[in-house]
N, C-alpha and C positions, 0 to 999 in steps of 0.2 A: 527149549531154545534150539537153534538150529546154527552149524559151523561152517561157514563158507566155504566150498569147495578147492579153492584156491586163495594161498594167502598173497596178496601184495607188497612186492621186493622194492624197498629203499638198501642204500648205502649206508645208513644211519635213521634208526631212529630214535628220539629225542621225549622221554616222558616226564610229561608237564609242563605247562605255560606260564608259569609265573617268573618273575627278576629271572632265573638261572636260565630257564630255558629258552627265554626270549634273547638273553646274550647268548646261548648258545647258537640259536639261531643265526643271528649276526655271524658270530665266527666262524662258522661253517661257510657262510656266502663268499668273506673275502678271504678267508683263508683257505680253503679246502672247497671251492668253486666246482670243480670236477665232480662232486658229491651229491646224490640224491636224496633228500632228507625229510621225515615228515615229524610234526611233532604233537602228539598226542596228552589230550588235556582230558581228565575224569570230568570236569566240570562243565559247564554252559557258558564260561568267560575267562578270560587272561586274568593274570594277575595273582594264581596262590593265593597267600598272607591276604595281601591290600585289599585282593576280590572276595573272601571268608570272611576276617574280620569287620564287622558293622556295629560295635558298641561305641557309645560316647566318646568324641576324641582319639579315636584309635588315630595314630600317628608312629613315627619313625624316631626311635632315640639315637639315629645317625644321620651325622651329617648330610643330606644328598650329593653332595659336590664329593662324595665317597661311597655314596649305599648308590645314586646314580654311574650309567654307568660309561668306562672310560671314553666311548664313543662317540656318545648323546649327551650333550650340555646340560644342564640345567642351569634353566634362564628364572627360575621364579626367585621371588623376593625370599620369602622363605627359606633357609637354609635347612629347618628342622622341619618337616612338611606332614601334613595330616594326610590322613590314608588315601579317601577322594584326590587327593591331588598325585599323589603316587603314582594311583594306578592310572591316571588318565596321562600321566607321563610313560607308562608302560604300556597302554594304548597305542600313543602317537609314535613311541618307536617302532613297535608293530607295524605300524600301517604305514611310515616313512620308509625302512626297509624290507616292504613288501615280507616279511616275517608270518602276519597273520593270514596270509594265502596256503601256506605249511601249516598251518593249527587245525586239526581236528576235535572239535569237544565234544562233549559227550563217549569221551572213547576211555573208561576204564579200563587201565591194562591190569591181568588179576596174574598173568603167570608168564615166565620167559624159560626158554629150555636150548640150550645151547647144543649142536652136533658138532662135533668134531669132524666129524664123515661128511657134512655137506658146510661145514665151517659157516655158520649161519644164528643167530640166534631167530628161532620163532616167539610169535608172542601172542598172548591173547588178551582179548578186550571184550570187555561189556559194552555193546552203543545203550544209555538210558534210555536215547529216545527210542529204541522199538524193541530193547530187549536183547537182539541178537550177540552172539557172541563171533566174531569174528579176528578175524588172525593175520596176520605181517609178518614178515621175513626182512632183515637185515644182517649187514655182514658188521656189523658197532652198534653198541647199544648204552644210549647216553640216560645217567637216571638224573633228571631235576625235579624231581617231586619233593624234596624237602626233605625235614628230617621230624616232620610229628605226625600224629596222625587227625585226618581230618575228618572221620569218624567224632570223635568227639576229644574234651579237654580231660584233664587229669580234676578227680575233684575226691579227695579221701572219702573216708566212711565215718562220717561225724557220728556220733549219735544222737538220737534225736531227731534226723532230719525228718521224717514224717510226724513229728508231731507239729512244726512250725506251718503255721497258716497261712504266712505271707508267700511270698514267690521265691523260690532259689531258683539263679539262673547264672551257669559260664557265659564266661566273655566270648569265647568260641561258638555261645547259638545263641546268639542278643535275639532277642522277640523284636518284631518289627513293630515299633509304635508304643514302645514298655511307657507308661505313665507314671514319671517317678514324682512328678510336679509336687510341691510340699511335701513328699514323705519321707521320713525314715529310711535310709539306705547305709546298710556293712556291707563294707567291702572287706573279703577274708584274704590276706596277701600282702605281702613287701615288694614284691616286683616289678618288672616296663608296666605291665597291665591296672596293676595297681595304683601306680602312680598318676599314669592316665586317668582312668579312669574318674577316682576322686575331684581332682579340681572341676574337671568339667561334669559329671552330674551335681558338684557342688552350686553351682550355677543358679537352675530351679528345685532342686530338694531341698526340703525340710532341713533336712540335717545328712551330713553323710561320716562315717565312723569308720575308719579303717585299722581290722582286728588283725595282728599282727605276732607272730609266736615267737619273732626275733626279728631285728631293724633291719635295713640293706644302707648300703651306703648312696647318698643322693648329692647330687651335684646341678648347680642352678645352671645357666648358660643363655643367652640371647635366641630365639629363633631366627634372626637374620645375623648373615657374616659381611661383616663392614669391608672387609677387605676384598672380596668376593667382588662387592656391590661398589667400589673403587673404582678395581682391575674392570671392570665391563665398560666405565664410561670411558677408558683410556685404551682400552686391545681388544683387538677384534672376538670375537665369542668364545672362539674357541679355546685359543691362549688363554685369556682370562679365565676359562673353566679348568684350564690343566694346571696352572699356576693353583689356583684355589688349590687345584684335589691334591697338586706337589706337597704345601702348606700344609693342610690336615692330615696329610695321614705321615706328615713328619712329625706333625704333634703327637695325634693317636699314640706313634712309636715310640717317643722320647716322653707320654707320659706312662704306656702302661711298662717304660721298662723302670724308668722310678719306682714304682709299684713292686718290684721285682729285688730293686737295688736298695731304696730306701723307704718300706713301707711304713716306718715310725711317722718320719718328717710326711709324708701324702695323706697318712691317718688323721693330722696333729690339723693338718692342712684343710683339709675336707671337712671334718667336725669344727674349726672355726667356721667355716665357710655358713656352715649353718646355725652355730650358734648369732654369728650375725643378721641373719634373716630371720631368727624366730624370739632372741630377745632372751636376756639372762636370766628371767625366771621358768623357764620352760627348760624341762627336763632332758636335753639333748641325751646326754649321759642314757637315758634307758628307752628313747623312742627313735634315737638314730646312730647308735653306737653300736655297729656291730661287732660279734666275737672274733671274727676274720680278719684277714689283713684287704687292703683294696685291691681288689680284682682278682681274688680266691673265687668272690661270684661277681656276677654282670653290675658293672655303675649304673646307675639310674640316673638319667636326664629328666631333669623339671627347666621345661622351657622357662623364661620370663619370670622364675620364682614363681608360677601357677598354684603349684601344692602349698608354697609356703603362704599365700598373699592366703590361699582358703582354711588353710589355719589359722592366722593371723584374724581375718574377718570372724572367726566364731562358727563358719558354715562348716567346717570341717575339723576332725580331730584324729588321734593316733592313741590305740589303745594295745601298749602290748602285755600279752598275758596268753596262757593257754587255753584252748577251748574244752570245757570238759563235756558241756551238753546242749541242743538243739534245742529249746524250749517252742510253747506256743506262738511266743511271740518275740523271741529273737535270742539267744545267744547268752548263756550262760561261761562263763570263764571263772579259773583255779581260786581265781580272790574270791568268790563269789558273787562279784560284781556282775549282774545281769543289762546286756546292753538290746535294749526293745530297738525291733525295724519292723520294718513294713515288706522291706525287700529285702535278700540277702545275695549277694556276688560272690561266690567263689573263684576269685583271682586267686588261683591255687597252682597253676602250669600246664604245662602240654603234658600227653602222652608218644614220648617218643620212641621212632619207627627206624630199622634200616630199611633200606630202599625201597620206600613207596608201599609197607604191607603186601608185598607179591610173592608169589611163590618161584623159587629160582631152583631151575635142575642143567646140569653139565654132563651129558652124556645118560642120559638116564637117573643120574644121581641128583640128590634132593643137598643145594646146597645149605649149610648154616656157617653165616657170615662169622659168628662168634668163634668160627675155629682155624680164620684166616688170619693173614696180617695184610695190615693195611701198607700197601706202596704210594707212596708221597702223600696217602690221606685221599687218594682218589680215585685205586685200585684195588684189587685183592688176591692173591697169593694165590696162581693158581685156576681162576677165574677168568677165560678169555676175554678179548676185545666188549671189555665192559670196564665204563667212566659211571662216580656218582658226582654231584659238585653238591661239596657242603663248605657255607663259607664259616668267617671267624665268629668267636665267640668274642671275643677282647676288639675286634675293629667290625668294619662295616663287613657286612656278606657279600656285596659283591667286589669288596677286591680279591679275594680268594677264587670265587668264583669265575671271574675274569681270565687269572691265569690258570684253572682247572681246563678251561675251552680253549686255548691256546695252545695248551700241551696235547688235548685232546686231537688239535689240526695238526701238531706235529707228526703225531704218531701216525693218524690217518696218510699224511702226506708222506711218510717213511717207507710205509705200505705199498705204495703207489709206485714210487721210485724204485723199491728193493723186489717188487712183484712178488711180497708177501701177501697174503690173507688172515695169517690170526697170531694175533702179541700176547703172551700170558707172562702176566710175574710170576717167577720161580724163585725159590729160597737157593741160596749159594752153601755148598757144604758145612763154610765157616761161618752160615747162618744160622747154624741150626740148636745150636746152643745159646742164643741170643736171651737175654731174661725179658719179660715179659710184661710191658706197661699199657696202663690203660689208654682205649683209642685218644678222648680226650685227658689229659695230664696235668692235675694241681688244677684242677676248678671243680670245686666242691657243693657245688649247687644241687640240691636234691634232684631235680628234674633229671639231672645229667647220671648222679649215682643209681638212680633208681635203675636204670637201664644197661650202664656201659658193659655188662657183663653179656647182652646180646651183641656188642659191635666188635667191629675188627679188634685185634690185638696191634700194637706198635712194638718196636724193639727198641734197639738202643744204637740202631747207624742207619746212614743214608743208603739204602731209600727205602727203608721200614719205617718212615720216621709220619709224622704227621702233627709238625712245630708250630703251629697255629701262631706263626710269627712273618707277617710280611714281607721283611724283607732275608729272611733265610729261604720261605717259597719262590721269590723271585729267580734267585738262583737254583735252586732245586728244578723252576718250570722252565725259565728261561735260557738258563747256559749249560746244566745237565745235557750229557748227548744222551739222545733217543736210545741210540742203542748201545749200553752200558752194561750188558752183562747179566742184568739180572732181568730186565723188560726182553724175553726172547721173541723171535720174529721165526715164522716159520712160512714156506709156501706150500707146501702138501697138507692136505690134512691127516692132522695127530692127536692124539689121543689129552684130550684137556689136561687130566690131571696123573704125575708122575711119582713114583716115590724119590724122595731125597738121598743123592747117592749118599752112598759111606765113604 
């Protein structure tokens, strides 16, 4: 492979084109105009998530009038939208705000290395198409690459799995053309993936069976919003889109803080909900009762009753129990109930990543994120003019994300005006005894545990904080001053990283 002699200087540049970095995009244009930007995508198309996932149904368990974003209406009927329609709405923002003119694909970035000396992050990329590794220079370095890796899913180590003669396949690399028609399909999982999943290969399979080690909590809801579809035929687009997004995410808030306040009465609430759709002799109690409280892990959306109607039909079933071994021909569990397929899904999770699987050096030094703390949840300690956007876990991603780019043109714009070049968080002396919470807090989801011990650290004040709560971010991105003390601005170049005075 061979290194370009010269690397090409943006203002910003921007890794990844999927939802984040497509708002990022945007934001940069009206807000931070002055700014040279390019935004570099691993892959051959827009879209992250929407563009990767291609199994059965893959869809959004968030509203769009909230996972869409604040700028760009969403005019479809659909409220809860299937993936194909996602991404072609992340398409058209693209190409309406001349967005996809700044996307480079094919350009894996594999490493960023920051100078202090020439205040610069360089970076390098793999182009797929010919191989080469080539190199950028920017003075901000925005990560929207996500937070898994796309490499591949999370799937244990069953045993047994080479003895099984059927097909196991993640939802993260669907085969193109899988022929489930009449057969036997396990899906292994309680999660979005899972729940998707089933109803719709329920459809033409045989039978579909989903093996499950413990329940999640599921909650029914319409995929069109009445209210939504009202406000359009009565206020012009746009109104009518901002009213909707006002309305959900005041629910969102005022339900997951119930959740919070009074998880008996949401629990009591929830498990009616589906004892009524699945009928008094069916075991709610051990197929959909979890040991958590609601929203310790992620709710699950079953549009239109989908899951329920394909249980209800006979096409589909819920088997929880433990897997002890992979058989020839499909799945043995603790009862010793042996459950036969033809095909097996491991809807099991992601493998999650901090920023993008890259290698990140500051001055010559080899950074590890796990010994930073995280500022507002979208910086790190220490770390120069470097933004990641990771949105909510409990609401839609891109409100979080939203205001990550927003704060992001602050700062840029503070820069400009103050004829600085490079903003590091620093810990404040009275920081430094701070006790020490995990990046994300009280969400107990394996996916998330498995990992948090690679991610930032959080404290216990503003602006170590990362409150995974709407409307404390709001204030946090929106009426926090830029320059507060601990976000320092410098104009000469200085040495990144400093000891903590005594």
């Amino acid at each position: 492979m061979t290194v370009e002699p010269t690397a090409e200087h943006f203002d910003v540049v921007v890794v990844g084109a999927g939802i984040s970095g497509i708002g990022a995009g945007y934001h940069l244009q009206e807000q931070s105009p002055d700014r040279t930007y390019v935004i570099l995508e691993g892959r051959d198309d827009l879209g992250g998530t929407w563009d990767l996932f291609r199994y059965p149904g893959v869809r959004s368990d968030s509203d769009m009038h909230t996972l869409g974003y604040g700028f760009k209406p969403w005019t479809a009927a659909k409220a809860i939208a299937d993936g194909p329609d996602i991404l072609e709405y992340l398409r058209a923002t693209a190409t309406e705000f001349g967005i996809d003119r700044h996307i480079r694909f094919g350009h894996l970035v594999t490493k960023a290395e920051w100078s202090s000396e020439d205040a610069h992050w360089t970076l390098e990329a793999h182009r797929t198409d010919t191989g080469e590794t080539v190199s950028y220079t920017c003075g901000y370095l925005f990560m929207c690459s996500g937070y898994y890796s796309y490499k591949g899913g999370y799937t244990p180590d069953f045993p047994g799995m080479a003895d099984f003669t059927g097909e196991i396949i993640h939802p993260q690399a669907w085969p193109t053309n899988l022929d489930y028609q009449g057969k036997n399909v396990v899906v292994i999982g309680s999660g979005a993936t899972a729940m998707t999943l089933i109803p719709a290969m329920a459809e033409t399979a045989g039978h579909v069976t989903m093996v499950q080690r413990s329940p999640t909590y599921v909650v029914s809801r319409p995929d069109t919003d009445r209210v939504a579809d009202t406000l359009r035929k009565v206020l012009p687009e746009k109104a009518a889109y901002s009213l909707t997004r006002t309305k959900n995410v005041a629910l969102q808030q005022l339900f997951y803080k119930q959740t919070r306040t009074q998880p008996a009465k949401v629990k009591a609430r929830l498990l009616g909900m589906v004892r009524k759709e699945l009928g008094p002799d069916y075991d709610v109690d051990k197929h959909f009762t979890p040991s958590y409280n609601p929203w310790d892990q992620r709710l699950c959306l079953v549009p239109n009753s989908d899951l329920f109607k394909a249980i209800r039909s006979g096409r589909a079933s819920v088997v929880t129990d433990e897997i002890v071994t992979f058989t020839e021909r499909g799945i043995e569990l603790a009862s010793g109930e042996v459950v036969e397929a033809d095909i097996i899904i491991t809807a099991t999770g992601l493998e999650l990543v901090t920023l993008g699987e890259m290698d990140f050096l500051v001055d010559g030094e080899a950074v590890d994120f796990a010994t930073t703390w995280t500022y507002k949840g979208f910086a790190y300690s220490d770390i120069p003019n470097l933004a990641s956007s990771f949105g909510y876990i409990n609401a839609s991603w891109t409100l979080r994300a939203d205001l990550t780019c927003e704060y992001v043109c602050r700062l840029l714009n503070h820069m400009a005006e103050t004829g600085t070049v490079q903003c590091t968080p620093r810990l404040r002396p009275s920081d430094g005894s701070m006790p020490e919470r995990p990046w994300i807090d009280g969400f107990s989801a394996g996916y998330m545990q498995r990992v948090m011990h690679r991610f930032p650290r959080q404290g216990d004040r503003e602006p170590w904080i990362n409150p995974q709560n709407y409307t404390q971010d709001k204030k946090l991105f929106r009426k926090a001053p830029v320059d507060d003390g601990v976000m320092r601005f410098t104009a000469s170049r200085t040495p990144a990283r400093t000891a903590l005075p005594t």
